[in-house]
N, C-alpha and C positions, 0 to 999 in steps of 0.2 A: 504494500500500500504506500509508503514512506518512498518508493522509489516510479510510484506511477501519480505521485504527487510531483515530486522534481520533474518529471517528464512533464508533463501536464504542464507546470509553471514555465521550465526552458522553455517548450514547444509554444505558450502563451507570449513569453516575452520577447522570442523571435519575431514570431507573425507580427507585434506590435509595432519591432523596430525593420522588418522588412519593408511593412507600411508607410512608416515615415521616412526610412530613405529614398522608397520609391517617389514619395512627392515633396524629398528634400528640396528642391526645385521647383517645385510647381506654384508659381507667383502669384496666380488668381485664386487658390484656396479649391479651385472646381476638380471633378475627374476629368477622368481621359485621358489624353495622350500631353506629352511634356514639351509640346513642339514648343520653342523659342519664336518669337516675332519675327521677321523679316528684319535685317538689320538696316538702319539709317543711312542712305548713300554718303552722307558726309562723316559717317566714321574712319574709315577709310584715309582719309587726308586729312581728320584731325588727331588722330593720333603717330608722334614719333618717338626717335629711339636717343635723342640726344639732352640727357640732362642737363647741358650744358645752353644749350641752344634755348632749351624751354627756360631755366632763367632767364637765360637775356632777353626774351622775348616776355615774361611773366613781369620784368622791372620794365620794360620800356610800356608794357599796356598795364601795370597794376593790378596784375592777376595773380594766381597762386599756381605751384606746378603739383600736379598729381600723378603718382609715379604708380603703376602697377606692376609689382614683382609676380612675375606669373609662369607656370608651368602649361602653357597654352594648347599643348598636344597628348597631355596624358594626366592631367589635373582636373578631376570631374568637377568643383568647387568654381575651380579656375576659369572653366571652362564655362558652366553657368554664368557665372558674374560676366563675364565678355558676352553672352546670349542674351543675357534677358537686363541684364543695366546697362554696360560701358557702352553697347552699340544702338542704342535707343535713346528714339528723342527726346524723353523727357529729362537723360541723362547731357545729353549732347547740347541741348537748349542752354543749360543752366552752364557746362562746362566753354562753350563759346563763349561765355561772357564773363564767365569767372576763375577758367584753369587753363593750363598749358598741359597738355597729355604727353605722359610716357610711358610705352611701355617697355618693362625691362624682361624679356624672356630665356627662359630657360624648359624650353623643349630637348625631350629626349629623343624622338621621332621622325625630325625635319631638323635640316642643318643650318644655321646659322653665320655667318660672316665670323670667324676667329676674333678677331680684333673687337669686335662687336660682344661676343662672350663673354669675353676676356673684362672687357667693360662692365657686363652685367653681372659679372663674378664680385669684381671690387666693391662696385655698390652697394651690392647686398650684404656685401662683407661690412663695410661702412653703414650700412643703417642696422646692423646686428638681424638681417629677415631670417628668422625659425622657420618658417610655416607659409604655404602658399595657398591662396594668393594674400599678397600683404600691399596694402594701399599705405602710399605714404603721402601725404600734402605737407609742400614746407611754402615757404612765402622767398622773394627773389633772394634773400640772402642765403640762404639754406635753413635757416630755422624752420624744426617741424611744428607744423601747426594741427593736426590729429595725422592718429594710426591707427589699421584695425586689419586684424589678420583673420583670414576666414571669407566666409560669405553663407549670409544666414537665410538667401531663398528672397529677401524680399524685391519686388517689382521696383523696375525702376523709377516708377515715382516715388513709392515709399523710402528706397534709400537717396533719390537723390533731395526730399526733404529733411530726410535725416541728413545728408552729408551738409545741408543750407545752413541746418540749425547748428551743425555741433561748427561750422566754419563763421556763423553768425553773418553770412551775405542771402 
């Protein structure tokens, strides 16, 4: 009895967490399928890969730079958050007028530029990143202004009013 209780409870606590990782992602709270929106044609050419470039361009418009450490081709988290916020307009609206985008990738899948790598290594090593994907905003000096590692599913209007509030624009 004592062992078709544990069963019972495992086999209960899986299904539970089966269920929610299956709609770890799933932004509108509904069933179905996980499809991600269509992404924004202006994602594309708003986001690049030089943090350096994004300051200078963050101080000359007084914007903020938002750097995304990401595992872009094998990073399911990672992967979401580029799906269903960074390439969406309600994400892209708010970052046009208030961020310089980077991303800094680290694909294990699809190859990347050495020198480029090489680059994304350092940084990450400099901003201490654990865990991907990890959002950094610093302001044109480099001073960080919020971090947050992970991605918790929400739509990108939900996070990019979270992101408004905790930046205060």
């Amino acid at each position: 009895m004592k062992i078709l209780k544990i069963l019972f409870t495992t086999t209960f606590m899986l299904a539970i967490g089966c269920n929610q990782n299956q709609d770890a992602y799933r932004v509108d709270g509904s069933k179905g399928s996980n499809e991600a929106p269509p992404p924004d044609p202006r994602a594309e050419a708003m986001w690049g890969h030089d943090v350096a470039a994004a300051k200078s361009k963050s101080k000359k418009n007084g914007t903020l730079v938002l750097m995304d450490f990401t595992g872009s081709d094998w990073c399911p988290p990672c992967m979401a958050l580029h799906d269903f916020v960074l390439t969406q307009p309600e994400f892209l609206d708010f970052a046009e007028k208030n961020l310089e985008l980077v991303e800094l990738d680290f694909p294990q899948n699809k190859s990347i530029d050495e020198k480029l790598a090489e680059k994304n290594k350092k940084l990450a090593e400099k901003y201490n990143v654990k865990g991907f994907p990890t959002i950094i905003v610093m302001d044109a000096t480099g001073k960080i202004v919020h971090r947050d590692t992970g991605y918790s599913g929400k739509n990108a209007k939900t996070y990019t009013a979270n992101l408004k509030n905790k930046l205060g624009r």
